[in-house]
C-alpha positions as CSV (number, residue, x, y, z in Angstrom):
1,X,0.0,0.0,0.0
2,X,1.4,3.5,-0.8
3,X,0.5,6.2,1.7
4,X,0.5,9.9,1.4
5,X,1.1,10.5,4.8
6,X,3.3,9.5,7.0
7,X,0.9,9.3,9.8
8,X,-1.3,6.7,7.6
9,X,2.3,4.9,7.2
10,X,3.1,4.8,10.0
11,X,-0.1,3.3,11.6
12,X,0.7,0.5,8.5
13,X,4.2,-0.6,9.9
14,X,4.6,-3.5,12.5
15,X,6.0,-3.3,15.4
16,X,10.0,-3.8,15.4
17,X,10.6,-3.9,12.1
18,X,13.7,-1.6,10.3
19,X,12.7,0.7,7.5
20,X,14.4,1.3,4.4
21,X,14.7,4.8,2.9
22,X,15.4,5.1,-0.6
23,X,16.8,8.3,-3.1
24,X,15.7,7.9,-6.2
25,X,17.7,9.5,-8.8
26,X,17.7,8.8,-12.4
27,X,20.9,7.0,-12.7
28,X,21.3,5.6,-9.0
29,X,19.1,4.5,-6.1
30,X,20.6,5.9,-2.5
31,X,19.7,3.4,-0.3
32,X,19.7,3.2,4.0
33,X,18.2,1.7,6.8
34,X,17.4,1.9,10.1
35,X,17.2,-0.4,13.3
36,X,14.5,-2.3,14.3
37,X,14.0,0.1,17.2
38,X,13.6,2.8,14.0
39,X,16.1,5.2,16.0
40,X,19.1,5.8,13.4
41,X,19.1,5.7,10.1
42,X,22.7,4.2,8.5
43,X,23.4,4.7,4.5
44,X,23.5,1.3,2.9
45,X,24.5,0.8,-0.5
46,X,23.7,3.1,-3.8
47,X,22.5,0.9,-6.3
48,X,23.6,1.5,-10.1
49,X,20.2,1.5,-12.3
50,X,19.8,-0.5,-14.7
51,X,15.8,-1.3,-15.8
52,X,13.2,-1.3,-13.0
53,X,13.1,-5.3,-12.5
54,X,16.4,-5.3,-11.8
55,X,16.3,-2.7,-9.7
56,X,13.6,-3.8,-8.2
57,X,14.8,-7.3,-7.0
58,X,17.9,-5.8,-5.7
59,X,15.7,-3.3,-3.0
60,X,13.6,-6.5,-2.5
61,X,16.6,-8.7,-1.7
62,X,17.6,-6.2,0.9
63,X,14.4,-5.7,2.0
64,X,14.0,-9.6,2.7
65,X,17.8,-9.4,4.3
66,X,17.0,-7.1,6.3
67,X,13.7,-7.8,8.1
68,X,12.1,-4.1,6.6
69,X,8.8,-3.5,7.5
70,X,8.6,-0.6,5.4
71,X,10.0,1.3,2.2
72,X,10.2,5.4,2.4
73,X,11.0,7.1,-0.9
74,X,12.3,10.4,-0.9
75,X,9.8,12.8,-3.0
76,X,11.4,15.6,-5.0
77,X,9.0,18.5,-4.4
78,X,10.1,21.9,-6.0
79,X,11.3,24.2,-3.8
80,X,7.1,25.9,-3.7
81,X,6.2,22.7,-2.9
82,X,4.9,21.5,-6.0
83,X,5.3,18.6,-7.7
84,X,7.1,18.1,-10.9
85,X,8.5,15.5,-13.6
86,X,10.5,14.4,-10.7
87,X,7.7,13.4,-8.7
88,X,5.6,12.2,-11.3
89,X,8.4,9.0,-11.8
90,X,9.5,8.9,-7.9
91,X,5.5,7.8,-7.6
92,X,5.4,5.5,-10.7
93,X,8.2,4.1,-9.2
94,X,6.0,3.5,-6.0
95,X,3.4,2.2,-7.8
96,X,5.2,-0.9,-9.8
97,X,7.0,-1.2,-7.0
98,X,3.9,-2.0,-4.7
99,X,3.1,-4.8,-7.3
100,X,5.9,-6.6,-6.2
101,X,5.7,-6.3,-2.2
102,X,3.1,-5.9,0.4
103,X,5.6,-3.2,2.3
104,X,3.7,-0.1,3.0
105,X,5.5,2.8,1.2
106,X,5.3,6.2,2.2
107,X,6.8,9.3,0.5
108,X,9.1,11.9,2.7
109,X,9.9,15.7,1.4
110,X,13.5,15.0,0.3
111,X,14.4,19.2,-0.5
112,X,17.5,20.0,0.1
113,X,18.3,16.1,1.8
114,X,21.5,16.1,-1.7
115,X,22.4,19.3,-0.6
116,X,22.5,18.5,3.6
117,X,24.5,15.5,2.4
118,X,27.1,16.8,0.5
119,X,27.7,19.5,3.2
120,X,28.1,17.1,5.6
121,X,30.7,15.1,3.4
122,X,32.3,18.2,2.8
123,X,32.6,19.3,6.4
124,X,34.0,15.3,6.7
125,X,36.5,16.4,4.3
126,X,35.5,13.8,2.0
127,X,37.5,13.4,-1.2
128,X,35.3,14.8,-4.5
129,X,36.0,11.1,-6.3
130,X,34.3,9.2,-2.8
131,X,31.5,12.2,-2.6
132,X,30.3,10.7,-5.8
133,X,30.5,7.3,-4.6
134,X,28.2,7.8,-1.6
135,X,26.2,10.7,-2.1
136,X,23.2,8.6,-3.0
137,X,23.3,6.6,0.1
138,X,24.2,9.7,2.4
139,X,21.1,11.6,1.1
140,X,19.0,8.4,1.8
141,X,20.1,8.4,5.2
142,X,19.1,12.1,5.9
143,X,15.8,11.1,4.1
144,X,15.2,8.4,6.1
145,X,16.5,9.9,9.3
146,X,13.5,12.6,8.7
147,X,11.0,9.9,9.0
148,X,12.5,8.3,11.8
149,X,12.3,11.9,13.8
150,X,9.0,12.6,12.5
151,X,7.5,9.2,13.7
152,X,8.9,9.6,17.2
153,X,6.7,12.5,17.5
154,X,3.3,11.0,16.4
């Protein structure tokens, strides 16, 4: 089931289960999790895309590794807080993506999460060539670590 918000989502997850937060781009897929106690959020892996399948079976393999009771996906609002092209295929992605699990899926305002991470690799004085490697992750985690706040308040 995809939910709009994340108080719906949230009353979807069971109990002690990790979440998995993912930043979709158009040529990677940031991936990161959290504990089963859905405190932190840690960056994962960024997965290279390929076609949707494959990309597919790769979230759902670590989805099933992973014990994930839920899948967060990062939604690219403009900076007015409408939606664009961007959106559009972050939410098609959703939907095939539900056709292939039972994981509730929520979306999670991602501005600014690239930015956020890249500052904070920067102020890690992280190397431009290893930036690239796990900016797609990092942002993930700051995506997912959003949630993870946000639900501790509900």
């Amino acid at each position: 089931m995809i939910f709009d918000s994340i108080e719906d989502f949230a009353a979807s997850l069971p109990p002690m289960t990790a979440l998995a937060g993912l930043d979709l781009g158009t040529k990677t897929i940031g991936v990161a999790v959290s504990d089963s106690f859905r405190q932190v959020a840690t960056p994962l892996e960024t997965i290279k895309r390929k076609k949707f399948t494959l990309d597919a079976e790769r979230l759902l393999e670590i989805t099933s590794d992973r014990q994930i009771g839920g899948l967060v996906l990062g939604l690219p609002r403009n900076m007015d807080g409408s939606e664009g092209p961007r959106c559009q295929s972050t939410r098609a992605f959703a939907r095939n993506l539900e056709k292939l699990t039972d994981l509730p899926i929520g979306f999670w305002d991602e501005r600014l999460s690239t930015v956020a991470a890249e500052r904070a690799l920067l102020e890690a004085d992280t190397s431009r060539k290893r930036r690239a490697e796990v900016i797609d992750h990092v942002a993930a985690g700051y995506i997912l670590q959003g949630v993870l706040d946000r639900l501790r308040h509900l």
